[in-house]
C-alpha positions as CSV (number, residue, x, y, z in Angstrom):
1,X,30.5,-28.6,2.4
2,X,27.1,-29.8,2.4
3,X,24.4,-28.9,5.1
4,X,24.3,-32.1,6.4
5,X,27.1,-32.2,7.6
6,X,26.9,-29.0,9.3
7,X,23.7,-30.7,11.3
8,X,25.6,-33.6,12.3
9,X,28.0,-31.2,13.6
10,X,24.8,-29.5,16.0
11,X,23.9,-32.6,16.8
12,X,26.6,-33.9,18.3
13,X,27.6,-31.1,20.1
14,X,24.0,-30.5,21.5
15,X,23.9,-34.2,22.3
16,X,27.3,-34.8,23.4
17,X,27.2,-38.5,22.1
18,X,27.6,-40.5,18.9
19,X,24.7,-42.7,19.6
20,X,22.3,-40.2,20.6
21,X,23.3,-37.9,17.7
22,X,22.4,-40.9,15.0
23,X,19.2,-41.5,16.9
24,X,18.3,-38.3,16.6
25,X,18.9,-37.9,13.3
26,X,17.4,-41.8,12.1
27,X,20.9,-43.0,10.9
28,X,23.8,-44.8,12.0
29,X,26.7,-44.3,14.1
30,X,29.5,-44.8,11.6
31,X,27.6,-42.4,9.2
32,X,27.5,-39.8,12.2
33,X,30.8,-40.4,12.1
34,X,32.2,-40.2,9.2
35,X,30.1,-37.1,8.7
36,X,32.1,-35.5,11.3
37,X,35.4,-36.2,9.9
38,X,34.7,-34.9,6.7
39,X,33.9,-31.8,8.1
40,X,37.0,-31.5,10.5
41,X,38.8,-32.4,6.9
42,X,37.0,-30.2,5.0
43,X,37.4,-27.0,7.5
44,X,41.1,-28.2,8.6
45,X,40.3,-28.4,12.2
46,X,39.6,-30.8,15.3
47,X,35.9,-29.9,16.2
48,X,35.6,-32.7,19.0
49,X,37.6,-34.2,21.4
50,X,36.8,-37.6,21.4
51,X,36.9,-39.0,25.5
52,X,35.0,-41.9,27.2
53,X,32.2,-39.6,28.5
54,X,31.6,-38.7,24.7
55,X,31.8,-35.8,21.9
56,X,33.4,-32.5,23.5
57,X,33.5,-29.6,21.6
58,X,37.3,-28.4,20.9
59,X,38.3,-24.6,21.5
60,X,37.5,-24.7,17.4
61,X,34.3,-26.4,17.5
62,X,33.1,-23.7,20.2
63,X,34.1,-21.1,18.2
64,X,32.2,-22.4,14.8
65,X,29.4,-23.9,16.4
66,X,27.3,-20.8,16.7
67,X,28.3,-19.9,12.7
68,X,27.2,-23.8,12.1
69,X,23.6,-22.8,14.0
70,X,22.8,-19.6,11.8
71,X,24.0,-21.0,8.6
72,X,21.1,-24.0,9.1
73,X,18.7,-21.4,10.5
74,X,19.1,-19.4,6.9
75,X,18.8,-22.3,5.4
76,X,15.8,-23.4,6.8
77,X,14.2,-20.1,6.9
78,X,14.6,-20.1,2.9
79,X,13.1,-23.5,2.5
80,X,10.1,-22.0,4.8
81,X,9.8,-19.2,2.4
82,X,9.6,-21.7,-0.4
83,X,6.9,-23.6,1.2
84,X,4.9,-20.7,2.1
85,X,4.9,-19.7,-2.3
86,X,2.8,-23.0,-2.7
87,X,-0.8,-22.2,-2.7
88,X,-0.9,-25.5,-0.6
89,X,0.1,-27.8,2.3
90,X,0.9,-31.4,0.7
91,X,1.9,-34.5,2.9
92,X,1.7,-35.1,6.5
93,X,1.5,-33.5,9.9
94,X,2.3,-35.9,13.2
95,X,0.5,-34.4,16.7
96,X,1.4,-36.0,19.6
97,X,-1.6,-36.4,21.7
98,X,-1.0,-36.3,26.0
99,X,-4.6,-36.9,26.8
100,X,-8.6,-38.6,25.8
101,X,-8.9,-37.2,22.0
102,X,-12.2,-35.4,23.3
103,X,-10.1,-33.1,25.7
104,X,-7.9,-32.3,22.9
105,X,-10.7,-31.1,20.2
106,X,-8.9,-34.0,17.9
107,X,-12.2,-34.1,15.5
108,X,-12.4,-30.1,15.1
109,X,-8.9,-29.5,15.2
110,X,-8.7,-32.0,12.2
111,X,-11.5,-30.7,10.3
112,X,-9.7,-26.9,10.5
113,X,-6.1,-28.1,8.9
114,X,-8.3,-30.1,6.6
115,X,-10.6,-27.0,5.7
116,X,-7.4,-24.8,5.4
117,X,-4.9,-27.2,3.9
118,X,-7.1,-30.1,2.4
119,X,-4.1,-32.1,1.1
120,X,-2.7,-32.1,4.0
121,X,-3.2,-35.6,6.5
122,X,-2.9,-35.3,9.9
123,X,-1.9,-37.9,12.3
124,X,-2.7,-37.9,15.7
125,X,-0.2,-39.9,18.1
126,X,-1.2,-41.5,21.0
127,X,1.3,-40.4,24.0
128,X,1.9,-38.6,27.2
129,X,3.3,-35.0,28.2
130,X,6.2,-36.8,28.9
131,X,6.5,-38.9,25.6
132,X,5.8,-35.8,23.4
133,X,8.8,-33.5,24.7
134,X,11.5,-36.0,23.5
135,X,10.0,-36.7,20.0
136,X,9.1,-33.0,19.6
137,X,13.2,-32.5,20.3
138,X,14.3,-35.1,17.7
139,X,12.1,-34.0,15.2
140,X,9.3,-37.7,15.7
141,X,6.7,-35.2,16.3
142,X,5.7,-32.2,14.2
143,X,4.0,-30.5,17.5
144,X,2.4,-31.8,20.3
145,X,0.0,-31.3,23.5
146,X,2.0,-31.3,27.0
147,X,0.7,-30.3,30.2
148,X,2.5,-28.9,33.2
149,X,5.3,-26.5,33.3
150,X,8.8,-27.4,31.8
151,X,11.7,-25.7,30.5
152,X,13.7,-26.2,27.4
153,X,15.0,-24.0,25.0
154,X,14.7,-26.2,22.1
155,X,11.0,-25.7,22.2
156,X,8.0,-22.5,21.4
157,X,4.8,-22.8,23.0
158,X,1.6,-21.9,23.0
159,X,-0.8,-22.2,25.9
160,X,-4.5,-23.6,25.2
161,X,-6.1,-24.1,28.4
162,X,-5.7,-25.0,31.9
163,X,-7.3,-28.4,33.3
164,X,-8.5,-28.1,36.6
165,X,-7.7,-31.1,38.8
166,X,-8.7,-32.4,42.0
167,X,-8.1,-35.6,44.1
168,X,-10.5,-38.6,43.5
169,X,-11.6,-40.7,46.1
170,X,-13.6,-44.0,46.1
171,X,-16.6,-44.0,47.8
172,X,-16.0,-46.8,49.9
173,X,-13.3,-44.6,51.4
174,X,-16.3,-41.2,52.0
175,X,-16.0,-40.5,55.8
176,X,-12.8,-43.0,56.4
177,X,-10.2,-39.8,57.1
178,X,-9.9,-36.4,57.4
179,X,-8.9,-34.7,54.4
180,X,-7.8,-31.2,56.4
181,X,-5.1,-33.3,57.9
182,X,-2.5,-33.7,55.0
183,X,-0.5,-36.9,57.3
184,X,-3.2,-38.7,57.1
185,X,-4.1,-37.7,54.3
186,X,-1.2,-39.2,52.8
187,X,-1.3,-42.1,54.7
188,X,-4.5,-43.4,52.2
189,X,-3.6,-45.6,49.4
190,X,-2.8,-43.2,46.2
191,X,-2.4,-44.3,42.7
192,X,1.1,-42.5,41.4
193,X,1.7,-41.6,37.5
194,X,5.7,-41.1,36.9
195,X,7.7,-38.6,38.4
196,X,7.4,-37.1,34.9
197,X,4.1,-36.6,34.8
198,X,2.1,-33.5,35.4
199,X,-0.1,-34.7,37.8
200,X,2.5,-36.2,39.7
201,X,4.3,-32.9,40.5
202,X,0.9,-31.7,41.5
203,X,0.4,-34.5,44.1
204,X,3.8,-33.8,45.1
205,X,3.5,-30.5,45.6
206,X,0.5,-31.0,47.7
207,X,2.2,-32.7,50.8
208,X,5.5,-30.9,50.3
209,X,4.3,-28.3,53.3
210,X,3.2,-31.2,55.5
211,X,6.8,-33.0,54.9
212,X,5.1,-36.2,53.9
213,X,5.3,-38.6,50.8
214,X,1.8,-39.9,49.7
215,X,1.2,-44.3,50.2
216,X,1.6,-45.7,46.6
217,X,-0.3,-48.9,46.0
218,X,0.4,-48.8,42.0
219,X,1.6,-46.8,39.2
220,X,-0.6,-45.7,36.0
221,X,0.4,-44.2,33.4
222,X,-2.4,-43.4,31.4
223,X,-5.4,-41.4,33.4
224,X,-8.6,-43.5,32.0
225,X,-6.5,-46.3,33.9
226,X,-5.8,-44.3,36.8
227,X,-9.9,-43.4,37.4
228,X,-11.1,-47.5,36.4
229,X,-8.6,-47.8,39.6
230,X,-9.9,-45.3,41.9
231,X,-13.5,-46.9,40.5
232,X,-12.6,-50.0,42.1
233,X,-11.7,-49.1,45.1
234,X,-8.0,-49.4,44.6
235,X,-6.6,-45.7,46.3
236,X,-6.8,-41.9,45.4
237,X,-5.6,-40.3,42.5
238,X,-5.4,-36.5,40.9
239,X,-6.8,-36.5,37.9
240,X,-9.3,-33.7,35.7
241,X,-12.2,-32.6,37.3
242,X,-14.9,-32.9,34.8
243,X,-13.6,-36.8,34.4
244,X,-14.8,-37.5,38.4
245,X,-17.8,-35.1,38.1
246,X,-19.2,-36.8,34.8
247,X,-18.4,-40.8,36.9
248,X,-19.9,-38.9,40.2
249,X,-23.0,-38.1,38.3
250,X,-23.0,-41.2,36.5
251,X,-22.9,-43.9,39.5
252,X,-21.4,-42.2,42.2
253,X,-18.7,-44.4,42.6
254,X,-16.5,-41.7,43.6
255,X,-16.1,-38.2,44.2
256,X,-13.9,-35.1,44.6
257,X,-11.8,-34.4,47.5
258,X,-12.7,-30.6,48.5
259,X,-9.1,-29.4,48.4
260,X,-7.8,-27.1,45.8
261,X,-5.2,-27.8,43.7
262,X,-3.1,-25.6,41.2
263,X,-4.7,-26.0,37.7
264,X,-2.3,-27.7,34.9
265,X,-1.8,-25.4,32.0
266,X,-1.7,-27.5,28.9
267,X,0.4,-25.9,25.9
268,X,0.9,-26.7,22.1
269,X,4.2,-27.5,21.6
270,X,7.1,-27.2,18.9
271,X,10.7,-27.0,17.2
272,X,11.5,-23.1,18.1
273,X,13.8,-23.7,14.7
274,X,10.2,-24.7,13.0
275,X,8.7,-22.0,14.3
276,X,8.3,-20.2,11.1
277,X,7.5,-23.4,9.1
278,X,4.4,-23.7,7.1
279,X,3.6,-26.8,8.2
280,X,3.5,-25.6,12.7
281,X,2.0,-22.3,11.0
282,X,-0.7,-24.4,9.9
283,X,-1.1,-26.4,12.8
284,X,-1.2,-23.2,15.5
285,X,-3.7,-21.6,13.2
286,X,-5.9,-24.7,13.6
287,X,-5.5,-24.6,17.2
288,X,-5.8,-21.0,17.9
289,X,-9.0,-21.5,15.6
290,X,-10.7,-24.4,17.7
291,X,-10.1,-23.6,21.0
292,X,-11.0,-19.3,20.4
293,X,-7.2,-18.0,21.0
294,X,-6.7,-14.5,20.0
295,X,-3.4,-13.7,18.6
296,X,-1.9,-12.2,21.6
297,X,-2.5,-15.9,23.5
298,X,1.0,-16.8,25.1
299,X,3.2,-18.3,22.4
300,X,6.3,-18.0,23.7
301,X,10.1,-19.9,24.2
302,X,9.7,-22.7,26.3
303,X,12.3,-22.0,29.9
């Protein structure tokens, strides 16, 4: 029995699909499959049921899947604790990235894995909070910066900060509506992000008690795209507060909407099976180290 096998065998039941499975792990379908088999042949029993809606685990593969889990938790836990002998850190670390590298302390955060680990490169991915989540879950991502709550058990966190955010507003618009009446309010042309997005659930959230849906004009997905918009006139948009005070002070071409909004916590993010790895050891250390964390910051399982 070899240990992958026992991985395609997690996969596919926590992904309930062949295709997904393979994606996950960067190989093909056939090899998923046949990776499966030789297990069921190896063990002398059915682990899946295979049906048009996918891979279901059998009353078999239910039973061993939790002894499949701990046995590749051992084993990665003893490969941790081989790591962890080597005086260092050789290779590469991938950080997704969810917002402007300045926000995110790239520069110092690099020079602290560099200053701890100098033979170790890290590479900073461009992204989203939404982007990160499903690379951090099939393994694309080493860790990664998401803001917003979410829930998923598959993932530790540690919280860094909390953005404040507020509405922006063109100037051409200053005096055109009363921003104490949420209807109208929502009635103003608003630039959306995706439903996924942070700062869409924030907007959301904000004319859920008035029972209204704010006017969307045009979607961006990136937040240096969003403010160029509300720049030009296009419609509001939420978005970080120190963004529309340094553009206020800088031409005045818009401002901030006095209405409070929740802040968006934005949280390191990782493999909970990683957790103990040298390599997201490393990386929190950095973090912790950059942005002044003690050790009883919140790191905890993400849900």
């Amino acid at each position: 029995m070899e240990l992958y096998h026992l991985r395609t065998f997690v996969t596919v039941a926590e992904e309930g699909h062949l295709t997904r499975a393979a994606e996950r792990l960067f190989t093909s379908q056939p090899a998923i499959s046949a990776h499966v088999k030789a297990l069921e042949e190896e063990l002398g029993v059915v682990l899946f049921d295979r049906t048009p809606k996918g891979m279901q685990l059998t009353a078999a593969g239910r039973q061993l899947l939790e002894r499949a889990q701990h046995t590749l938790a051992a084993a990665g836990d003893l490969l941790d604790e081989a790591r962890s002998m080597h005086d260092e850190l050789v290779g590469e670390v991938h950080i997704g990235l969810n917002t402007d590298a300045r926000f995110s302390r790239v520069i110092d955060t690099q020079r602290a894995i560099s200053a701890a680990h100098p033979q170790l490169a890290t590479i900073f991915m461009g992204g989203s909070s939404e982007a990160n989540l499903p690379a951090l879950r099939t393994g694309k991502l080493d860790a990664g910066f998401v803001g917003g709550h979410f829930d998923d058990p598959l993932l530790d966190r540690l919280k860094v900060t909390e953005e404040a955010l507020v509405v922006a507003v063109p100037s051409s618009l200053r005096g055109q509506f009363d921003a104490a009446d949420l209807t109208e309010l929502a009635r103003q042309p608003w630039i959306h992000t995706s439903p996924n997005c942070p700062h869409y659930r924030v907007m959301s959230r904000l004319f859920e008690a008035a029972g209204c849906e704010p006017k969307r004009v045009v979607v961006a997905e990136q937040e240096d795209a969003l403010l160029d918009m509300v720049c030009a006139g296009v419609g509001l948009g939420i978005v970080r507060a120190e963004k529309v005070v340094a553009i206020a002070q800088r031409d005045g071409s818009i401002y901030a909407l006095d209405l409070p909004l929740a802040p968006n916590p934005l949280y390191l993010v990782y493999a909970r099976k990683r957790a103990n790895d040298p390599l997201i050891r490393a990386v929190v250390a950095a973090v912790r180290q950059v942005w002044e964390l003690s050790d009883t910051s919140e790191t905890r399982l993400a849900g």
